[in-house]
N, C-alpha and C positions, 0 to 999 in steps of 0.2 A: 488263473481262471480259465486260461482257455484249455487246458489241459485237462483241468478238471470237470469241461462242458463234453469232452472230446471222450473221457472218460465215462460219461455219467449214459455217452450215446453207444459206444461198444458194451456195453455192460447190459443195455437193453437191449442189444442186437443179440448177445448172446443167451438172452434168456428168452428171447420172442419167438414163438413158435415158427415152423415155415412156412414162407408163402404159399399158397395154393396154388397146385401145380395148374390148375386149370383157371385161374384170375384173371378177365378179360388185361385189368391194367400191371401187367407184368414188365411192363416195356420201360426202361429208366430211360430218361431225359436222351441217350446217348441213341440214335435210330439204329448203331450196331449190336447194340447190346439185347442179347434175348436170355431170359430167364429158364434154365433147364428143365427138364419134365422132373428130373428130380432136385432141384434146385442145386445142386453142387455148386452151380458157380456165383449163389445168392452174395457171400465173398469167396478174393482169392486174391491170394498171396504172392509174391515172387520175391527171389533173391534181386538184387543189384549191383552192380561190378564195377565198379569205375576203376578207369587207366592211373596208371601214377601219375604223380607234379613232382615239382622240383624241392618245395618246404618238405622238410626233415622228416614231418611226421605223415606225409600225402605219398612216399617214393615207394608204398608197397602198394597203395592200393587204397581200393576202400570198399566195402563190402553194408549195405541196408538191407532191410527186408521193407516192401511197397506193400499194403494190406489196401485191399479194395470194397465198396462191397456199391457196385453200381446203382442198384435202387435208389439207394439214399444219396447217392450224386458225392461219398465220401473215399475219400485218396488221397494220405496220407505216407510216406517216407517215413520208417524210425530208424536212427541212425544214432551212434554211440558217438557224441563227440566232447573235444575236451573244450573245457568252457575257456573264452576269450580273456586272454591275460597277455600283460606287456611282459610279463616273465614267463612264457609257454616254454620257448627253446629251452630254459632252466631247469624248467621244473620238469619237463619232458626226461631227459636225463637225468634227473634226481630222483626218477619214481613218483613224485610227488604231485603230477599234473593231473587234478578235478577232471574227469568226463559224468556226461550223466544223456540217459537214452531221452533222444526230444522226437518228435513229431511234427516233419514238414508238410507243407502242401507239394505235393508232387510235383507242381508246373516248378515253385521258387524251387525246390532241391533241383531241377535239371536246368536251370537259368545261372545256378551258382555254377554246376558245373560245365556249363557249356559256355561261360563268361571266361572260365578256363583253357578252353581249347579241348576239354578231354572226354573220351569217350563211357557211355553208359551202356551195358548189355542188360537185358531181362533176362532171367529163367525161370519159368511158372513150376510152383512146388506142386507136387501131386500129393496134397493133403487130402484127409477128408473134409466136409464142412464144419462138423463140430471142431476139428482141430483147429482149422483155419480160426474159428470162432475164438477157442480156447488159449491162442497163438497170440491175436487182439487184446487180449484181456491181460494173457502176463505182458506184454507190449507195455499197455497202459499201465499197469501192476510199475512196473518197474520206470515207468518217467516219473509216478506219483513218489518214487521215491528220491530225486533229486540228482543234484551233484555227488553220489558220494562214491562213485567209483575212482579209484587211484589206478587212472593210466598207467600198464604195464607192457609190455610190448609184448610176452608172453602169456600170460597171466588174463589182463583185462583189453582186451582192442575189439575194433568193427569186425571183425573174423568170429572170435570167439562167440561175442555176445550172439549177432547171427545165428552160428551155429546152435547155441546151446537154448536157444529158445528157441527152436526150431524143434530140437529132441524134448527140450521137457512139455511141449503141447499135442505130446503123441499119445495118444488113447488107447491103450492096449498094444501098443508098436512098438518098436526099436527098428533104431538105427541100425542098419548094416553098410559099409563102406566098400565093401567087396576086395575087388583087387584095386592095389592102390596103385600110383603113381611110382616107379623105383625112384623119383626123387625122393618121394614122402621116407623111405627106408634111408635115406641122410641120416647122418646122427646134424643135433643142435647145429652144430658149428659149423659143417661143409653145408647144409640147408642153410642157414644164414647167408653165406656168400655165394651161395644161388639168388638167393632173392636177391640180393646186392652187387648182382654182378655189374650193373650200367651206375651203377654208385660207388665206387672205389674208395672214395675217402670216406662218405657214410659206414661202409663196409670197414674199413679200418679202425672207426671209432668204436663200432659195437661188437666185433670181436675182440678189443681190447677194455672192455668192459663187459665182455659175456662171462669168462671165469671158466671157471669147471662145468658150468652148466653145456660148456662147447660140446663134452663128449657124453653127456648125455644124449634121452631122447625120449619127448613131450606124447603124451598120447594125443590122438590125431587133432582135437579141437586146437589146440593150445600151439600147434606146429604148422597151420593153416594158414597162407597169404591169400589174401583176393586172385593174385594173376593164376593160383593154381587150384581155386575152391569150385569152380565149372569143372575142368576135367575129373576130378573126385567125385564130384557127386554125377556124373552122367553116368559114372560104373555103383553106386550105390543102387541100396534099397527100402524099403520101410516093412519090416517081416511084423508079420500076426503074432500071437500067441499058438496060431494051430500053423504056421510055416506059410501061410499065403504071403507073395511076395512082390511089392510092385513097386516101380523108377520111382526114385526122388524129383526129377526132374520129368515136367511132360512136352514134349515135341520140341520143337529148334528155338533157340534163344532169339530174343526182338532187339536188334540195335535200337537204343531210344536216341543217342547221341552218334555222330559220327566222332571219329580220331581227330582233332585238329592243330595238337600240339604235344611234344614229347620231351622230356626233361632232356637240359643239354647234359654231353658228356664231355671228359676232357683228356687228351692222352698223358698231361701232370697227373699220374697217377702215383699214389702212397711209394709202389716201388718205384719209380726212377725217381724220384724226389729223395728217397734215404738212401737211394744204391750213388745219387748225383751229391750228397752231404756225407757220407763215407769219403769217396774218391776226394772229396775236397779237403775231410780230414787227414787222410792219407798225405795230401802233399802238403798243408799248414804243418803237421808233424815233423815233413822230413826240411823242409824249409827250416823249422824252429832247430833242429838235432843238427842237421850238416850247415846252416848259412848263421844260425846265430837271431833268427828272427825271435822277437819277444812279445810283442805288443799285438800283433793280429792271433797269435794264442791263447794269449791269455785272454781277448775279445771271443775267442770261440769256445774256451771251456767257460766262459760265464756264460754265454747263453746257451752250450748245452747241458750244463747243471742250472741253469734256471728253468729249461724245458723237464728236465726231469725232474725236479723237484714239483713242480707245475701237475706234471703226470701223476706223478704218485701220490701227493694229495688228492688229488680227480679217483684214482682207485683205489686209495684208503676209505673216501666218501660212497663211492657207489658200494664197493665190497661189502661195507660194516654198515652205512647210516641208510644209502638210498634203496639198497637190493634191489637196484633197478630190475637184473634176470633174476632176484630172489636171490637164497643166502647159500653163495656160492663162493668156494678159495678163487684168488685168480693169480693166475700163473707168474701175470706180469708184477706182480708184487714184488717177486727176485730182485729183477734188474730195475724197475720203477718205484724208488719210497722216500721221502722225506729223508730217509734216513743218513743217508752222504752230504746234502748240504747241512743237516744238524751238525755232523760231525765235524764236516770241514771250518763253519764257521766257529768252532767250540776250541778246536786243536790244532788250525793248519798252522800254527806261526811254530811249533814243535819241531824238533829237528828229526824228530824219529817219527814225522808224522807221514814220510814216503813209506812206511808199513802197510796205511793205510789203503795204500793206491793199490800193494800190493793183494791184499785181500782182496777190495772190490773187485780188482782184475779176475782173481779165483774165483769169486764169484760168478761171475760173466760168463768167465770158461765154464763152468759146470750148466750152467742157464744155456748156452750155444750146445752142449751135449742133450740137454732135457729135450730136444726138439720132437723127439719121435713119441716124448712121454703124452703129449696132450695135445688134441687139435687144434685148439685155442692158436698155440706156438708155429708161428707161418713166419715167413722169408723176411717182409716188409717190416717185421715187428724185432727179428734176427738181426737187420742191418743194423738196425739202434742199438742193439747190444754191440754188437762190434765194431762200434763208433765210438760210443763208451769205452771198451775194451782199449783201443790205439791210442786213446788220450790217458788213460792210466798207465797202462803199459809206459808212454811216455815220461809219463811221470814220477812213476817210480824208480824207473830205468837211469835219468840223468839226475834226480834227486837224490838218490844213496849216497853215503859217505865214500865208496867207491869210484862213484862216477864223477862227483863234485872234484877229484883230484884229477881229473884226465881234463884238459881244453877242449872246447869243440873244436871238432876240426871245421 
């Protein structure tokens, strides 16, 4: 209901003629506020920028648009967010998490985030008034239509939605971006781990679920984080139909919030964590091969074929069912699939079944050669494979009917 009262008042705002530039009562509730000779700023619009958090889906950023229109004492926040679920983290990564554009009161949207610690910038959009108007309406337009956007990181987010109801309420306009950012010229993958560079294991999770889409590259809506949509649009423009040409943004940005907290970070990052479980495999190996150890081996290839079997179902699921980045190959399929513990539990008691070891090993080897083939394929995801790699290698190597005839030494 209240959406729909909220609705029922932008809709008459945009059909109601303009105030009279000369109306003794021009003056809204607010003593700073004055009414333009040509009313331009009857509403007006801004971008909003909030700092990252530390939840999953808070560590880019967040990006609303604030629509105002003083007279009528109305300020309102719409913001794309995903609706409250005990399963968010899940469905977040399955693709499959519900957002739908709502409409806050301005004061509660900056109470949430300054409950946070985090900070909020303004940038005032250089629309015209009918846009602004027009901007309000697909706004409303689009909360009247619910939950049904499916959270995509690509695809559907606070960037997006932002941006593109910003362009579709241009009236004869277009979007120009000018000269961009050379980060924006990133392909997928190395922009990903730009945005994630103070998040390491985030980073490591979603290029190993990004796929082929790594070495792609998203036209500019769709490839936008909050921390970098200010510097883009200050070099932007809004072109005529006859080349008149003027800023997206007008004059300097309003901290509404100060900075007062910043996601921790931690130096356990992805790589010394698998370059520290290599090295560990490396001497459980030689331990087991030269001293005769049996029992802490065979404890470390079950939990790292349960980690990988683990994996590979996670991107059997994202690849084919959640297209979390859309329907993309992904690399790590090689060395990460269901497909070694099917096996092992099907045929290991087999005497001929160290063949097997030997394959996957080939496989490995050929996956440790692909590296230069796809962005996607980076060092920390390398080390896994050649973790894999020693514990096959091992076990092919003293499981032959070969080796079975020599003692360890």
């Amino acid at each position: 209901m209240k959406n729909l009262l909220l609705s029922t008042l932008v809709a008459m705002l945009a059909i109601l003629p303009l105030p009279a530039q000369n109306a003794p009562d021009q003056l809204s509730t607010d003593s700073a506020y004055v009414l333009l000779p040509d009313s331009s700023n009857f509403v007006t619009a801004s971008l909003l920028v909030a700092s990252p958090a530390a939840p999953v889906y808070s560590v880019f950023g967040h990006c609303a648009l604030r629509m105002q229109c003083p007279i009528h004492n109305l300020d309102y926040v719409f913001t794309l967010d995903m609706m409250p679920d005990a399963a968010a983290f899940v469905k977040y990564f399955a693709g499959k998490a519900r957002s739908a554009v709502e409409a806050v009161p301005t004061a509660a949207y900056l109470d949430a985030f300054s409950a946070q610690g985090r900070s909020v910038e303004q940038y005032d959009l250089n629309l015209t008034l009918h846009e602004k108007q027009l901007l309000w309406k697909n706004l409303d337009d689009a909360i009247m239509r619910g939950p049904v956007f499916e959270f995509n990181l690509i695809n559907t987010n606070c960037v997006q939605m932002s941006m593109l109801m910003i362009e579709q309420s241009l009236i004869g306009e277009q979007f120009d971006a000018g000269t961009l950012p050379s980060v924006m010229l990133m392909n997928n993958g190395d922009l990903m781990r730009y945005y994630t560079q103070e998040s390491r294991w985030l980073q490591f999770a979603l290029i190993s679920l990004m796929g082929a889409a790594s070495d792609g590259s998203e036209v500019l809506e769709y490839k936008l984080s909050p921390s970098i949509v200010p510097q883009v649009l200050q070099e932007a423009s809004f072109v005529s139909e006859d080349g008149f040409r003027r800023p997206v943004l007008t004059g300097d940005s309003v901290q509404l919030l100060p900075l007062r907290s910043l996601p921790g970070s931690t130096s356990f990052t992805p790589l010394v964590a698998f370059a520290a479980l290599l090295l560990l495999v490396l001497i459980v190996t030689w331990l087991e091969l030269r001293k005769g150890w049996r029992k802490v081996p065979r404890a470390v290839d079950a939990l790292l074929l349960t980690a990988q079997t683990l994996l590979g179902c996670l991107l059997v699921y994202t690849t084919f069912v959640s297209c979390l980045f859309g329907t993309h190959w992904n690399w790590y399929l090689i060395p990460f699939n269901p497909l070694p513990a099917i096996i092992w539990l099907l045929w290991h008691r087999k005497p001929s079944f160290y063949k097997v070891y030997w394959l996957y090993a080939a496989v490995l080897v050929v996956f440790l050669l692909l590296w230069p083939v796809s962005v996607q394929i980076d060092l920390e995801h390398q080390l896994l494979t050649a973790t894999l790699l020693v514990r096959c290698l091992a076990h092919g190597g003293h499981r032959s009917p070969s080796a079975q005839k020599r003692p360890l030494r």
